[in-house]
C-alpha positions as CSV (number, residue, x, y, z in Angstrom):
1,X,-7.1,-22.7,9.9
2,X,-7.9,-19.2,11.3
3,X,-4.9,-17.0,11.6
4,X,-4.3,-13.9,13.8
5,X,-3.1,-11.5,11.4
6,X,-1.8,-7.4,11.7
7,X,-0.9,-6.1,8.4
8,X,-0.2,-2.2,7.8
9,X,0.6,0.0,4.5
10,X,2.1,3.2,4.0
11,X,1.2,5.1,0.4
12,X,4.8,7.1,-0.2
13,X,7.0,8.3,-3.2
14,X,10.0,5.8,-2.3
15,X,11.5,3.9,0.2
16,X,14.9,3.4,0.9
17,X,17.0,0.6,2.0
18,X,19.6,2.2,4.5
19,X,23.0,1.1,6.7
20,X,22.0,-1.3,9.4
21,X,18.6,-2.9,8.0
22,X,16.9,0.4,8.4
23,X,13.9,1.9,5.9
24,X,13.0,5.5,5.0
25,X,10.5,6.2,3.3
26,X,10.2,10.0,2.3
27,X,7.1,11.4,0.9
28,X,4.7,9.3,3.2
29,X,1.0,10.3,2.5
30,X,-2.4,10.3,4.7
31,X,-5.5,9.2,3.4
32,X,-5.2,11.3,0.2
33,X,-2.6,12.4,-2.5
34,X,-3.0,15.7,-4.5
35,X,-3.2,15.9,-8.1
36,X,-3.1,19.2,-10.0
37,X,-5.8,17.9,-12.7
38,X,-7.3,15.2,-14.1
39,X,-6.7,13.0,-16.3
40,X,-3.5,12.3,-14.1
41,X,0.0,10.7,-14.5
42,X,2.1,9.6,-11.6
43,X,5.6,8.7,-12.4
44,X,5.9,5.9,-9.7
45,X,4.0,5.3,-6.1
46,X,5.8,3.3,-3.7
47,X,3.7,0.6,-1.3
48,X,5.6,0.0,2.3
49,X,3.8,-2.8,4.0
50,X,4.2,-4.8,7.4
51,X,2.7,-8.2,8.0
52,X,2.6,-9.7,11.5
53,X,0.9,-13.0,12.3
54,X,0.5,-13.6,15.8
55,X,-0.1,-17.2,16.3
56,X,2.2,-19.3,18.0
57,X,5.6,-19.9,15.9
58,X,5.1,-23.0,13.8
59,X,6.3,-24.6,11.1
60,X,3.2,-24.0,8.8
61,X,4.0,-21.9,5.7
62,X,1.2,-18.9,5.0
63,X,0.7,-18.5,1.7
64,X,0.5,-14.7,0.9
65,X,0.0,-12.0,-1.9
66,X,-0.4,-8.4,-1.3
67,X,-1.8,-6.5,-3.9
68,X,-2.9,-3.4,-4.9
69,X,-6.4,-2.4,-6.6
70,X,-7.6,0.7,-8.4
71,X,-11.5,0.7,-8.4
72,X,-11.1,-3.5,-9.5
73,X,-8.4,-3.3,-11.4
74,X,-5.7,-5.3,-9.7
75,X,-2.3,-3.1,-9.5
76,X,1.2,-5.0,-9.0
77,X,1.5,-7.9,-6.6
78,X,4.2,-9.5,-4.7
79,X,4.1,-13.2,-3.3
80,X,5.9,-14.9,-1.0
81,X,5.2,-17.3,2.1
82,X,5.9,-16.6,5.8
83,X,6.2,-19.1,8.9
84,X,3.5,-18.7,11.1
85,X,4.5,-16.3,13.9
86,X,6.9,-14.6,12.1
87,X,7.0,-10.9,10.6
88,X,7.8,-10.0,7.2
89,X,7.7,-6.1,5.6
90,X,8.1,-5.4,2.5
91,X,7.5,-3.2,-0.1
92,X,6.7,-2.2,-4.2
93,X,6.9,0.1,-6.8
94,X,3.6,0.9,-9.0
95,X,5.6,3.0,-12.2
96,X,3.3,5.1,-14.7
97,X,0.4,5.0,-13.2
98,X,-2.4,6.7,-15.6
99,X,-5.5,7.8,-13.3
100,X,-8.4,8.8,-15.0
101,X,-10.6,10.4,-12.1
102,X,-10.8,10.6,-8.7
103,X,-9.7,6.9,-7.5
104,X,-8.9,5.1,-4.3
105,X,-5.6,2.4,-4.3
106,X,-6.5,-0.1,-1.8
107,X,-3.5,-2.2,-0.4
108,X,-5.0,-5.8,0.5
109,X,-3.3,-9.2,1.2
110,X,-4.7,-12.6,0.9
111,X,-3.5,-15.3,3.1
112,X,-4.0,-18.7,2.7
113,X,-7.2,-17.5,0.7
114,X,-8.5,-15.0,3.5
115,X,-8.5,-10.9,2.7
116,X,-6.7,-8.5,5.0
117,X,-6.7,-4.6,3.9
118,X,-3.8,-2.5,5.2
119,X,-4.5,0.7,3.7
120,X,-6.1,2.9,1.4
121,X,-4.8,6.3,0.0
122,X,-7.5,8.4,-2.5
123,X,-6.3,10.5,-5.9
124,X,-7.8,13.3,-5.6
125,X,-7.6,17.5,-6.9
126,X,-7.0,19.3,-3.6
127,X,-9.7,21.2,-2.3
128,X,-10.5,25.0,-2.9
129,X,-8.7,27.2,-0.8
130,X,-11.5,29.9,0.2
131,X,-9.6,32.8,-0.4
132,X,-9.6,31.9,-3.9
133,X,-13.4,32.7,-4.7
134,X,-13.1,36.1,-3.2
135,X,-10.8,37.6,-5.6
């Protein structure tokens, strides 16, 4: 069955479970995270995600994982299963996490054997600052 999924990811040092079912997250990144050099060590990365599906509100189960990947190296994963036409978020904590080079974390979920991607964020040294060359 074809399912009418939304699914979102936020790259951020940690997230927080607050009074009143609300979430922080503090230290939210774009589309890339600075590293002074490489090889690089990151102490823990937290994953934020939101999974809608759409479809009518049923009974069926949906079978899900959401992953990371670093170049194909699969990262941590949580599982769980959702009604259809419900919402779940969630999130996960990727400790020690020994990058090499210049790499992309890809957040993806699979649903009932289907591939959804809900993010990316890229390690990377942070560009040149201009200024720097003419000194």
């Amino acid at each position: 069955m074809k399912h009418n999924i939304r699914f979102h990811g936020i790259f951020c040092d940690d997230i927080r479970q607050e009074i009143g079912n609300k979430v922080t997250l503090v230290g939210c990144y774009g589309d890339e995270l600075y590293v002074p050099d490489f090889p690089a060590h990151i102490h823990k990365l937290c994953v934020h995600f939101i999974l809608t599906s759409i479809d009518e509100r049923s009974d069926q189960d949906l079978d899900v994982s959401v992953m990371t990947f670093i170049n194909s190296d699969k990262g941590p994963q949580v599982r769980f299963k959702i009604k259809s036409g419900t919402d779940m978020n969630g999130g996960f904590e990727i400790h020690n996490l020994n990058v090499k080079e210049e790499n992309t974390i890809v957040l993806k979920a699979v649903i009932d054997g289907k591939e959804y991607f809900g993010g990316r964020v890229i390690i990377k040294k942070p560009p040149k600052d201009p200024q720097e060359d003419t000194n």
